[in-house]
Backbone as CSV, one residue per row, in Angstrom:
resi,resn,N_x,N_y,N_z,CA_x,CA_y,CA_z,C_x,C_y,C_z
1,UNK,26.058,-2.163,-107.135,25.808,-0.988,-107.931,26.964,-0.017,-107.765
2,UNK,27.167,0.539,-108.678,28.376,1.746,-108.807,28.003,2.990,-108.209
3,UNK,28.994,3.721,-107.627,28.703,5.439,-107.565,27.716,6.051,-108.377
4,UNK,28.062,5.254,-109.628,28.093,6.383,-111.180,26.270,5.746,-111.361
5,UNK,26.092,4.663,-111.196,24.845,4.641,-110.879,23.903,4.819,-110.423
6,UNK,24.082,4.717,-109.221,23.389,5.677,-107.863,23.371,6.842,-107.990
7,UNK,23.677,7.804,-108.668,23.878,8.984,-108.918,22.383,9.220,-110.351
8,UNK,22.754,8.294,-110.966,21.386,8.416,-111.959,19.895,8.350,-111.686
9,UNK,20.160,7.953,-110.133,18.678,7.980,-109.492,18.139,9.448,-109.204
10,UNK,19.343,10.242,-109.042,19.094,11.223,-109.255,18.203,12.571,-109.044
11,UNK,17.519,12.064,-107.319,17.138,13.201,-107.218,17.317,14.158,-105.955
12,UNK,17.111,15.101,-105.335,18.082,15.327,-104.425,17.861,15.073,-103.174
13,UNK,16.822,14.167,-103.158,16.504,13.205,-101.656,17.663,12.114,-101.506
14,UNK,17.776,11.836,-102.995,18.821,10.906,-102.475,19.891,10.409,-101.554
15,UNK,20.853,11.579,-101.701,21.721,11.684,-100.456,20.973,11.997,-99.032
16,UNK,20.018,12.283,-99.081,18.948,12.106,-97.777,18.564,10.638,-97.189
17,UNK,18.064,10.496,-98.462,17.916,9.055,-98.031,19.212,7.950,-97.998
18,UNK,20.190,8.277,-98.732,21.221,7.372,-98.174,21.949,7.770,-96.786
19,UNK,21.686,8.847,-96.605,22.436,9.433,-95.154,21.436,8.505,-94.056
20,UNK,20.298,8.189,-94.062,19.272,8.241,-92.899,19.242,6.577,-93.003
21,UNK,19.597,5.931,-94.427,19.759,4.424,-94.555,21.400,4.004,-93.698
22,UNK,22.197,5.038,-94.393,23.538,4.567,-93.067,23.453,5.111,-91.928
23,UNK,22.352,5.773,-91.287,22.685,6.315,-90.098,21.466,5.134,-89.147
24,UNK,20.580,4.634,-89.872,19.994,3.779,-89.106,20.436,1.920,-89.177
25,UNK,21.040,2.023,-90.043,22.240,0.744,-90.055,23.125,1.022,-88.958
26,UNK,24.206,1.919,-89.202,24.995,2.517,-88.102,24.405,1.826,-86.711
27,UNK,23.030,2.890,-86.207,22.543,2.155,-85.223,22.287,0.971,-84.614
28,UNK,22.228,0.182,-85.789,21.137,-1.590,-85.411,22.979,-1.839,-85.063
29,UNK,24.329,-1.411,-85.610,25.218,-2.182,-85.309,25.316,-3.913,-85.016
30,UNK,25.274,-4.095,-86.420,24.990,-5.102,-86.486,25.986,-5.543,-87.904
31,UNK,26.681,-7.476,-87.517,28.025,-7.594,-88.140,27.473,-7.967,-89.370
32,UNK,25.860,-8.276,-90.028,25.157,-8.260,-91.200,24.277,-7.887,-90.900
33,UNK,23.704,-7.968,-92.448,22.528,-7.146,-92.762,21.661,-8.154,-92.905
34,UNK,20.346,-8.970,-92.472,19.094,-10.120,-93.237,18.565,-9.253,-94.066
35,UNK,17.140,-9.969,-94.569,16.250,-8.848,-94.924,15.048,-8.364,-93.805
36,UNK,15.441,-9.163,-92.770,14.755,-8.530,-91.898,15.202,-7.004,-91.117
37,UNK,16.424,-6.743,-91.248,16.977,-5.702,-91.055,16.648,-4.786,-92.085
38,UNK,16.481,-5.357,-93.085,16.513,-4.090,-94.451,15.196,-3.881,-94.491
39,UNK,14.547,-4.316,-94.241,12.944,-4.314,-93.881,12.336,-3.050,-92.845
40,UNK,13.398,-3.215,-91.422,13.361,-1.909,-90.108,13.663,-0.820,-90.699
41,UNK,14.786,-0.997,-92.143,15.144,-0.059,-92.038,14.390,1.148,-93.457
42,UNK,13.893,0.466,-93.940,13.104,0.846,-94.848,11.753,1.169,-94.256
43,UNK,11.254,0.730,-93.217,10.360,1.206,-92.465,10.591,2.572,-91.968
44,UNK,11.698,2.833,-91.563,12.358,3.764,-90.892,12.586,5.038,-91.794
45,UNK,12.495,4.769,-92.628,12.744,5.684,-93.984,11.220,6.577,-94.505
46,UNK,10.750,5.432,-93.893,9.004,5.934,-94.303,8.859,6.444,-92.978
47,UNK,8.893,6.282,-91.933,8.219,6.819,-90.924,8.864,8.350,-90.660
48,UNK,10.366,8.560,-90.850,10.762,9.581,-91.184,10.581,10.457,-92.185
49,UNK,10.682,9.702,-93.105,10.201,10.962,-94.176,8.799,11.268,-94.693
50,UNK,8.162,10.092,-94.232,6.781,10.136,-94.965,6.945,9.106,-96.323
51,UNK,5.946,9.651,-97.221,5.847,9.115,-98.479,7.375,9.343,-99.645
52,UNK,7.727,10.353,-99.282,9.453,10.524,-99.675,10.535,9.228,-99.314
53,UNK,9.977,8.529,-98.127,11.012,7.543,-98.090,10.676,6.522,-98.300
54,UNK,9.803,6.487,-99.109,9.530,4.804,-99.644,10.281,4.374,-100.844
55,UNK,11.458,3.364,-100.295,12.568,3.192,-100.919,12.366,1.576,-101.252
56,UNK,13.346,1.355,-102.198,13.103,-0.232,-102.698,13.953,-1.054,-101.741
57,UNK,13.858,-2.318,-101.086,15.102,-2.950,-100.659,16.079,-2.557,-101.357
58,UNK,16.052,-2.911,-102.475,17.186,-3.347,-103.771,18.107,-2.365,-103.423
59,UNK,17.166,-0.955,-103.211,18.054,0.205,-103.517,19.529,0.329,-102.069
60,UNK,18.274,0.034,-100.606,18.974,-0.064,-99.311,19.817,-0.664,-99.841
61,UNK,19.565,-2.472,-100.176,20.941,-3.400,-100.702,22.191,-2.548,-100.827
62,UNK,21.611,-1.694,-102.144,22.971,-1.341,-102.894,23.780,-0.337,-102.047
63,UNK,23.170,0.434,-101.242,23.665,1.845,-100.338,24.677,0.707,-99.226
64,UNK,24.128,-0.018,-98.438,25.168,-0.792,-97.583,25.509,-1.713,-98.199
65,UNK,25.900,-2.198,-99.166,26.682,-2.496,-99.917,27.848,-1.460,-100.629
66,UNK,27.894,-0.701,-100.579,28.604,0.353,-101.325,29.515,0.577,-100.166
67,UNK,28.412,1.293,-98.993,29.557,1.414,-97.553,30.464,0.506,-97.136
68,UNK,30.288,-1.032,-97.583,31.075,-1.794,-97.037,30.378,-2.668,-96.422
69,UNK,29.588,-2.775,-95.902,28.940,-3.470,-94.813,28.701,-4.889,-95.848
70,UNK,28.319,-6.046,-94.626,27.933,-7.504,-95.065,26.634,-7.441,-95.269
71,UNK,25.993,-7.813,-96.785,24.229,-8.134,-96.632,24.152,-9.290,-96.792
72,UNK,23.125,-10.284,-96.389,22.799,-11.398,-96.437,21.321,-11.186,-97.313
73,UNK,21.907,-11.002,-98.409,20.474,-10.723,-99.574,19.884,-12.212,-99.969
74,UNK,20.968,-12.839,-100.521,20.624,-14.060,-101.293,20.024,-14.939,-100.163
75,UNK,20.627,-15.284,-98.877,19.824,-16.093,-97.960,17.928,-16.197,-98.524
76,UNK,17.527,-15.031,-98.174,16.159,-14.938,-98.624,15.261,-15.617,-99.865
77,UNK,16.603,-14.796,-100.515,15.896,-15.669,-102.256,15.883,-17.133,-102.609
78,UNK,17.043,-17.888,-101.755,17.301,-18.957,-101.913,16.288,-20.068,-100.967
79,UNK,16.585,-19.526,-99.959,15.320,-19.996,-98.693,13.900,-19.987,-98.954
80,UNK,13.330,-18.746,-99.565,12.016,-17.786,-100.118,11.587,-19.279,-101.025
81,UNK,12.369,-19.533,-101.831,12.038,-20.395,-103.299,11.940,-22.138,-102.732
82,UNK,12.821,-22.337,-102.183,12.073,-23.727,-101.750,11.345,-23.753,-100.583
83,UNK,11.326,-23.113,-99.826,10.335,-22.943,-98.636,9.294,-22.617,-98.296
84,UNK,8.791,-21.462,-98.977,8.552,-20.351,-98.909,6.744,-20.850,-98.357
85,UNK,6.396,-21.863,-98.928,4.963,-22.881,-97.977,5.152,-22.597,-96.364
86,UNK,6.224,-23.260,-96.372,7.254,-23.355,-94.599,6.632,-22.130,-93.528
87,UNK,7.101,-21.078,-94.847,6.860,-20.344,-94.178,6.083,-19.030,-93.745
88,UNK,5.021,-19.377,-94.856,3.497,-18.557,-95.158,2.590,-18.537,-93.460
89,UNK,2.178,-17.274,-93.633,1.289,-17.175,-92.563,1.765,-17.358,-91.242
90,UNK,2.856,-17.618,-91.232,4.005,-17.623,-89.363,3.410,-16.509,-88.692
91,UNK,3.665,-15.123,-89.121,3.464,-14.337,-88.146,2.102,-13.672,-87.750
92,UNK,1.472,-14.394,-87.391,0.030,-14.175,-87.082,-0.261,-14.184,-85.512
93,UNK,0.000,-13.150,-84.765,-0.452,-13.497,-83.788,-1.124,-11.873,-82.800
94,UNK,-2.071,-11.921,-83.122,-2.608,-10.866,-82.094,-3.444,-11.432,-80.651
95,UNK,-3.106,-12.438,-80.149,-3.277,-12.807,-78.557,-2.596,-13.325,-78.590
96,UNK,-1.928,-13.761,-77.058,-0.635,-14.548,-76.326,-0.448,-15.710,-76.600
97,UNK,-1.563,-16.025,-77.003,-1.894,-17.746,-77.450,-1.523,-17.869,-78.824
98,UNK,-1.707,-17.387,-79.522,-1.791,-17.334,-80.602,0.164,-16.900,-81.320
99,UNK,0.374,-15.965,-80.279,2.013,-15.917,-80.417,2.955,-16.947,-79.718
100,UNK,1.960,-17.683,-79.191,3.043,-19.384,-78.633,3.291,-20.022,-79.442
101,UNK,1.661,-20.097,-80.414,1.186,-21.024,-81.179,2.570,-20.582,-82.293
102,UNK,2.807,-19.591,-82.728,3.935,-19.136,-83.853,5.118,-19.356,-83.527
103,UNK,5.590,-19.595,-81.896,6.611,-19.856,-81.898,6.949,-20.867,-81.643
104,UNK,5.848,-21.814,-81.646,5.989,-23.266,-81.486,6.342,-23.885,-82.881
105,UNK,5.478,-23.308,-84.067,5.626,-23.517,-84.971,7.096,-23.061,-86.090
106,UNK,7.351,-21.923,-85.322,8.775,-21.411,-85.848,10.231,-22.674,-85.240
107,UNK,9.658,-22.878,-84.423,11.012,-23.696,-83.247,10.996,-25.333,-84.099
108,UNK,9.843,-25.367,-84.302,9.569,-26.431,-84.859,9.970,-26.585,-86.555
109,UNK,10.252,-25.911,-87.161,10.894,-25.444,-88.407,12.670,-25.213,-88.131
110,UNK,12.792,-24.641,-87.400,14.369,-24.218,-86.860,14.806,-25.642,-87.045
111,UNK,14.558,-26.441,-85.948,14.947,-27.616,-85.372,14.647,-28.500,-86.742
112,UNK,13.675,-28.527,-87.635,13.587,-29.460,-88.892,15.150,-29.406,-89.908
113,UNK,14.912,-27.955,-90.066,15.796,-27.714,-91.135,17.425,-27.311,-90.190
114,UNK,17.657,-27.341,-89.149,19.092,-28.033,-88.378,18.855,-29.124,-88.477
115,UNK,18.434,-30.458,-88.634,18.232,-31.555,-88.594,18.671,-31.679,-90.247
116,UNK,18.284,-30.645,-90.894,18.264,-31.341,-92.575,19.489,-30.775,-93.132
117,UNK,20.243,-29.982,-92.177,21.611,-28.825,-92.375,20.718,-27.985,-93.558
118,UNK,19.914,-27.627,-93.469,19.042,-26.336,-94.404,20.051,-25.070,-93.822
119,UNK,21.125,-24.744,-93.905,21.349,-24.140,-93.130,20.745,-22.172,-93.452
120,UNK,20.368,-22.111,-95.187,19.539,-21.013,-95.189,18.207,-21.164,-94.986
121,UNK,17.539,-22.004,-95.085,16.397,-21.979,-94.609,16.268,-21.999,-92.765
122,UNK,16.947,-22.037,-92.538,17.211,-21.832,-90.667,17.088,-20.902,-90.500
123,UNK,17.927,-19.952,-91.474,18.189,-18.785,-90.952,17.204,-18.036,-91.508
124,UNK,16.507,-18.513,-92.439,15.073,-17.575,-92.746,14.585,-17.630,-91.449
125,UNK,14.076,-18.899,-91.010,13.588,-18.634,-89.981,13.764,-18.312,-88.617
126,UNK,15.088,-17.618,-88.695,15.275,-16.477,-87.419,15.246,-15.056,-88.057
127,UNK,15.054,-14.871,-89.419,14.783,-13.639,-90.020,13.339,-13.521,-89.343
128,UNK,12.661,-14.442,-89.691,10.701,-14.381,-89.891,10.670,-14.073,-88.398
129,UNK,11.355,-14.639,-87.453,11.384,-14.858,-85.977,11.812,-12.839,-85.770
130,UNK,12.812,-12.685,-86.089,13.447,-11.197,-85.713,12.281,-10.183,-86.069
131,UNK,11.943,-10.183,-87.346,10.519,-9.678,-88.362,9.238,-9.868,-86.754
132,UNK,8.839,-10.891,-86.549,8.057,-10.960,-85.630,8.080,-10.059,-84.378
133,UNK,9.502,-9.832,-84.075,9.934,-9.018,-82.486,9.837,-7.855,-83.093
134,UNK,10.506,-7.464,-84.135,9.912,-5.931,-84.810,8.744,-5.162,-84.616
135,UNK,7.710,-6.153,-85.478,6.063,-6.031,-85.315,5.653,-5.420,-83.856
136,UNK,5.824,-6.595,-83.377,5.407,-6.579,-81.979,5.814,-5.237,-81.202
137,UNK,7.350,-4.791,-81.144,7.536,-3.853,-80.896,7.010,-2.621,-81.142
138,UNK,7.003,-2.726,-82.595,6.210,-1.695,-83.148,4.775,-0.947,-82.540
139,UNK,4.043,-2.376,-82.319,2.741,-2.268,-82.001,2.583,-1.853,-80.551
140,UNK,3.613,-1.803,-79.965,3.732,-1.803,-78.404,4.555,-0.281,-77.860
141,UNK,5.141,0.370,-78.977,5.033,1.289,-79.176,4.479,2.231,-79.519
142,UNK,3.037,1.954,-80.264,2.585,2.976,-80.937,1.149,3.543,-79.955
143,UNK,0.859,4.669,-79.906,0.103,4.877,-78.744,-1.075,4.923,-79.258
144,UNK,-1.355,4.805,-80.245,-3.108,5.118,-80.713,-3.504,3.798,-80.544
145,UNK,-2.588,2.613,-80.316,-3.271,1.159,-79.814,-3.839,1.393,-78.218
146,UNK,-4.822,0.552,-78.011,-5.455,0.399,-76.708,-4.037,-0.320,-75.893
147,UNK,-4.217,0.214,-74.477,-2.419,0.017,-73.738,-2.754,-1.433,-73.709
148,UNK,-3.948,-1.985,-73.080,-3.935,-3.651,-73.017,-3.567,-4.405,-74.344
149,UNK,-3.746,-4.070,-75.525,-3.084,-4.531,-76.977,-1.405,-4.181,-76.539
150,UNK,-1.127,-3.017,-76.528,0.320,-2.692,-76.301,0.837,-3.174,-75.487
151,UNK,0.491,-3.655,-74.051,0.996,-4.527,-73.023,1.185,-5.832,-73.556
152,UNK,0.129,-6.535,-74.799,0.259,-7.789,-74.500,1.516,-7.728,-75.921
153,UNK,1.717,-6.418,-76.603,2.692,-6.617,-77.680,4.191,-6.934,-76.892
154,UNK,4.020,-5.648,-75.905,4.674,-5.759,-75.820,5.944,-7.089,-75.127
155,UNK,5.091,-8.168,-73.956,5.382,-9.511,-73.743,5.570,-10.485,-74.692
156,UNK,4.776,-10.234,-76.110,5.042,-10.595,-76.942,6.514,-10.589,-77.617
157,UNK,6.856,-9.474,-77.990,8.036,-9.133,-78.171,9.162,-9.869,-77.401
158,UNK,9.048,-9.611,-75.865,9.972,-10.110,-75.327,10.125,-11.607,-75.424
159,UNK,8.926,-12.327,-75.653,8.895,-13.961,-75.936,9.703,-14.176,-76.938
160,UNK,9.517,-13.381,-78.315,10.369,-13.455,-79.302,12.252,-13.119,-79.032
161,UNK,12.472,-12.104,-78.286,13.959,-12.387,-77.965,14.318,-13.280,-77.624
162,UNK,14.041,-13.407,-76.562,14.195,-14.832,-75.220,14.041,-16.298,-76.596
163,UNK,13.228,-16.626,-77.284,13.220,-17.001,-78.190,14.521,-17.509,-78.899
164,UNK,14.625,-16.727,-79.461,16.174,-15.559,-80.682,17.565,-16.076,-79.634
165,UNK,17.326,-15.958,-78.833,18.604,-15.841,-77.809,18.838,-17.106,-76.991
166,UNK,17.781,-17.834,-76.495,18.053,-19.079,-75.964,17.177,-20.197,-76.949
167,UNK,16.929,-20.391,-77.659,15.448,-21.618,-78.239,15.246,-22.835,-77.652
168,UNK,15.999,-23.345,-77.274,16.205,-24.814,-76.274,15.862,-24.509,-74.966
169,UNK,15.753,-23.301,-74.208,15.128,-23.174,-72.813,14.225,-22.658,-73.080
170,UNK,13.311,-21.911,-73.989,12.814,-21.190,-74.441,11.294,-21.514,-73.657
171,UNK,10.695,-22.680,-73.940,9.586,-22.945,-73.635,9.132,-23.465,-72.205
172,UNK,10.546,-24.138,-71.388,10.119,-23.918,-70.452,10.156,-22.952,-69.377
173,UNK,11.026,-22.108,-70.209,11.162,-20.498,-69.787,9.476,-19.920,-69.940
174,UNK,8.909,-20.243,-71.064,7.636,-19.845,-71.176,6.177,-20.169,-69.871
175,UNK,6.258,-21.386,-69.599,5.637,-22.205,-68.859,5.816,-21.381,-67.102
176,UNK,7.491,-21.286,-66.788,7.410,-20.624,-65.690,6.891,-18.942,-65.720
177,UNK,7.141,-18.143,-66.325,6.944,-17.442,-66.534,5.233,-16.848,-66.909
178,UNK,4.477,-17.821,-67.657,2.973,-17.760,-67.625,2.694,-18.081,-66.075
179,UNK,3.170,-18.494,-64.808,2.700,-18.827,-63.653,2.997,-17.843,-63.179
180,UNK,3.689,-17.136,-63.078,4.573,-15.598,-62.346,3.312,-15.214,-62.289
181,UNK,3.084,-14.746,-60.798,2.062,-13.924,-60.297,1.685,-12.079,-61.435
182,UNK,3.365,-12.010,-61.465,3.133,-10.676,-62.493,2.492,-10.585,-63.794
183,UNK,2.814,-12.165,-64.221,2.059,-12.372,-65.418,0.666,-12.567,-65.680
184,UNK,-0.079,-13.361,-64.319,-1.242,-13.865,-63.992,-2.185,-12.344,-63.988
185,UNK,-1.109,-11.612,-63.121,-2.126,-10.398,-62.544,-1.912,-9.501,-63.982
186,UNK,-1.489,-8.994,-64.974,-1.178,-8.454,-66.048,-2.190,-9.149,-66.878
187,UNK,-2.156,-10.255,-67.342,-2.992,-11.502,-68.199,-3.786,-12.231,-67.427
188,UNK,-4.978,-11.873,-66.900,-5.536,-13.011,-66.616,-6.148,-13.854,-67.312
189,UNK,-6.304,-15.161,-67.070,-6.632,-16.500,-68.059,-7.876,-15.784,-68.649
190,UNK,-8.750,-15.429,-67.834,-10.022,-15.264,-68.736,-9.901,-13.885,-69.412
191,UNK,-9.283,-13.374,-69.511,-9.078,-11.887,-70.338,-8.251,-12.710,-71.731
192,UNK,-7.564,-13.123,-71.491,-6.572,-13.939,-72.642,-7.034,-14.837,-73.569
193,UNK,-8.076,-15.658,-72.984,-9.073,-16.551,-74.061,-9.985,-15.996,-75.223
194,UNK,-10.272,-14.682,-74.565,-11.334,-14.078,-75.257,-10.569,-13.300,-76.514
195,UNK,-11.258,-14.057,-77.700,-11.550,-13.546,-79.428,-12.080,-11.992,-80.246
């Protein structure tokens, strides 16, 4: 999109909202953009401004795009359209079990489509994967949740980096780590089963 366009949007939030879209890009410092990024950051727009910042992707697109920055827009659309079964209903997980169960199933997609050189559909699914550590964070941040929900977001979360960052040690990183006395005494088995 052009200057001369962006300008026809035309109202005087605008430069508000493009200031607070490059200033929270700025932050994530990061060498692209997914749409899982454009996603935080459009969140971010709403939580700051309220109902004033409910902005379109399209529009974010065009603002870091204009600055210069790399977006990885099309990944999505292209991935979204033949996949998009693949990858319905992934992020479902409100108990510990239930967020293994997603990342068993995410790892298990990764590893298909490296096997098939999918190489955008891979990377959807470290978008859906990043999208997931977001959530979680989110939820583990927010204080009107009960702290035992927020505790278990927040381990959650960290499963998802550790995840993101190693995937091949990942699970039996998981395994030791469910035995850790800190984890046992934090989660106990029978607190964790329960629906």
């Amino acid at each position: 999109m052009s200057a001369s366009h962006l300008s026809k949007h035309g109202s005087a939030e605008s430069p508000t909202k493009k200031k607070l879209i490059l200033e929270a890009a700025g932050a994530m410092s990061k060498p692209r953009f997914t749409p899982a990024e454009i996603e935080q950051i459009r969140r971010q727009l709403i939580a700051q401004m309220g109902a004033a910042g409910k902005t379109s992707p399209d529009y974010i697109v065009s603002v870091l795009q204009e600055a210069g920055m790399r977006v990885l827009w099309a990944t999505r659309a292209d991935a979204e359209g033949q996949y998009e079964e693949e990858f319905a209903d992934l992020l479902h997980f409100s108990t510990l079990d239930e967020a293994e169960m997603c990342l068993v199933r995410l790892d298990e997609l990764l590893r298909k489509f490296q096997a098939e050189a999918e190489r955008a559909a891979a990377e959807r699914v470290r978008e859906v994967a990043r999208l997931g550590r977001r959530r979680a964070e989110m939820i583990a941040r927010n204080h009107k949740v009960d702290a035992r929900k927020r505790a278990e977001k927040e381990e959650i979360a960290h499963w998802f980096a550790i995840w993101l960052e190693t995937p091949d040690a990942f699970f039996d990183w998981l395994e030791v780590r469910k035995q850790s006395p800190a984890f046992r005494e934090q989660f106990p088995p029978e607190a964790e089963s329960e629906e």
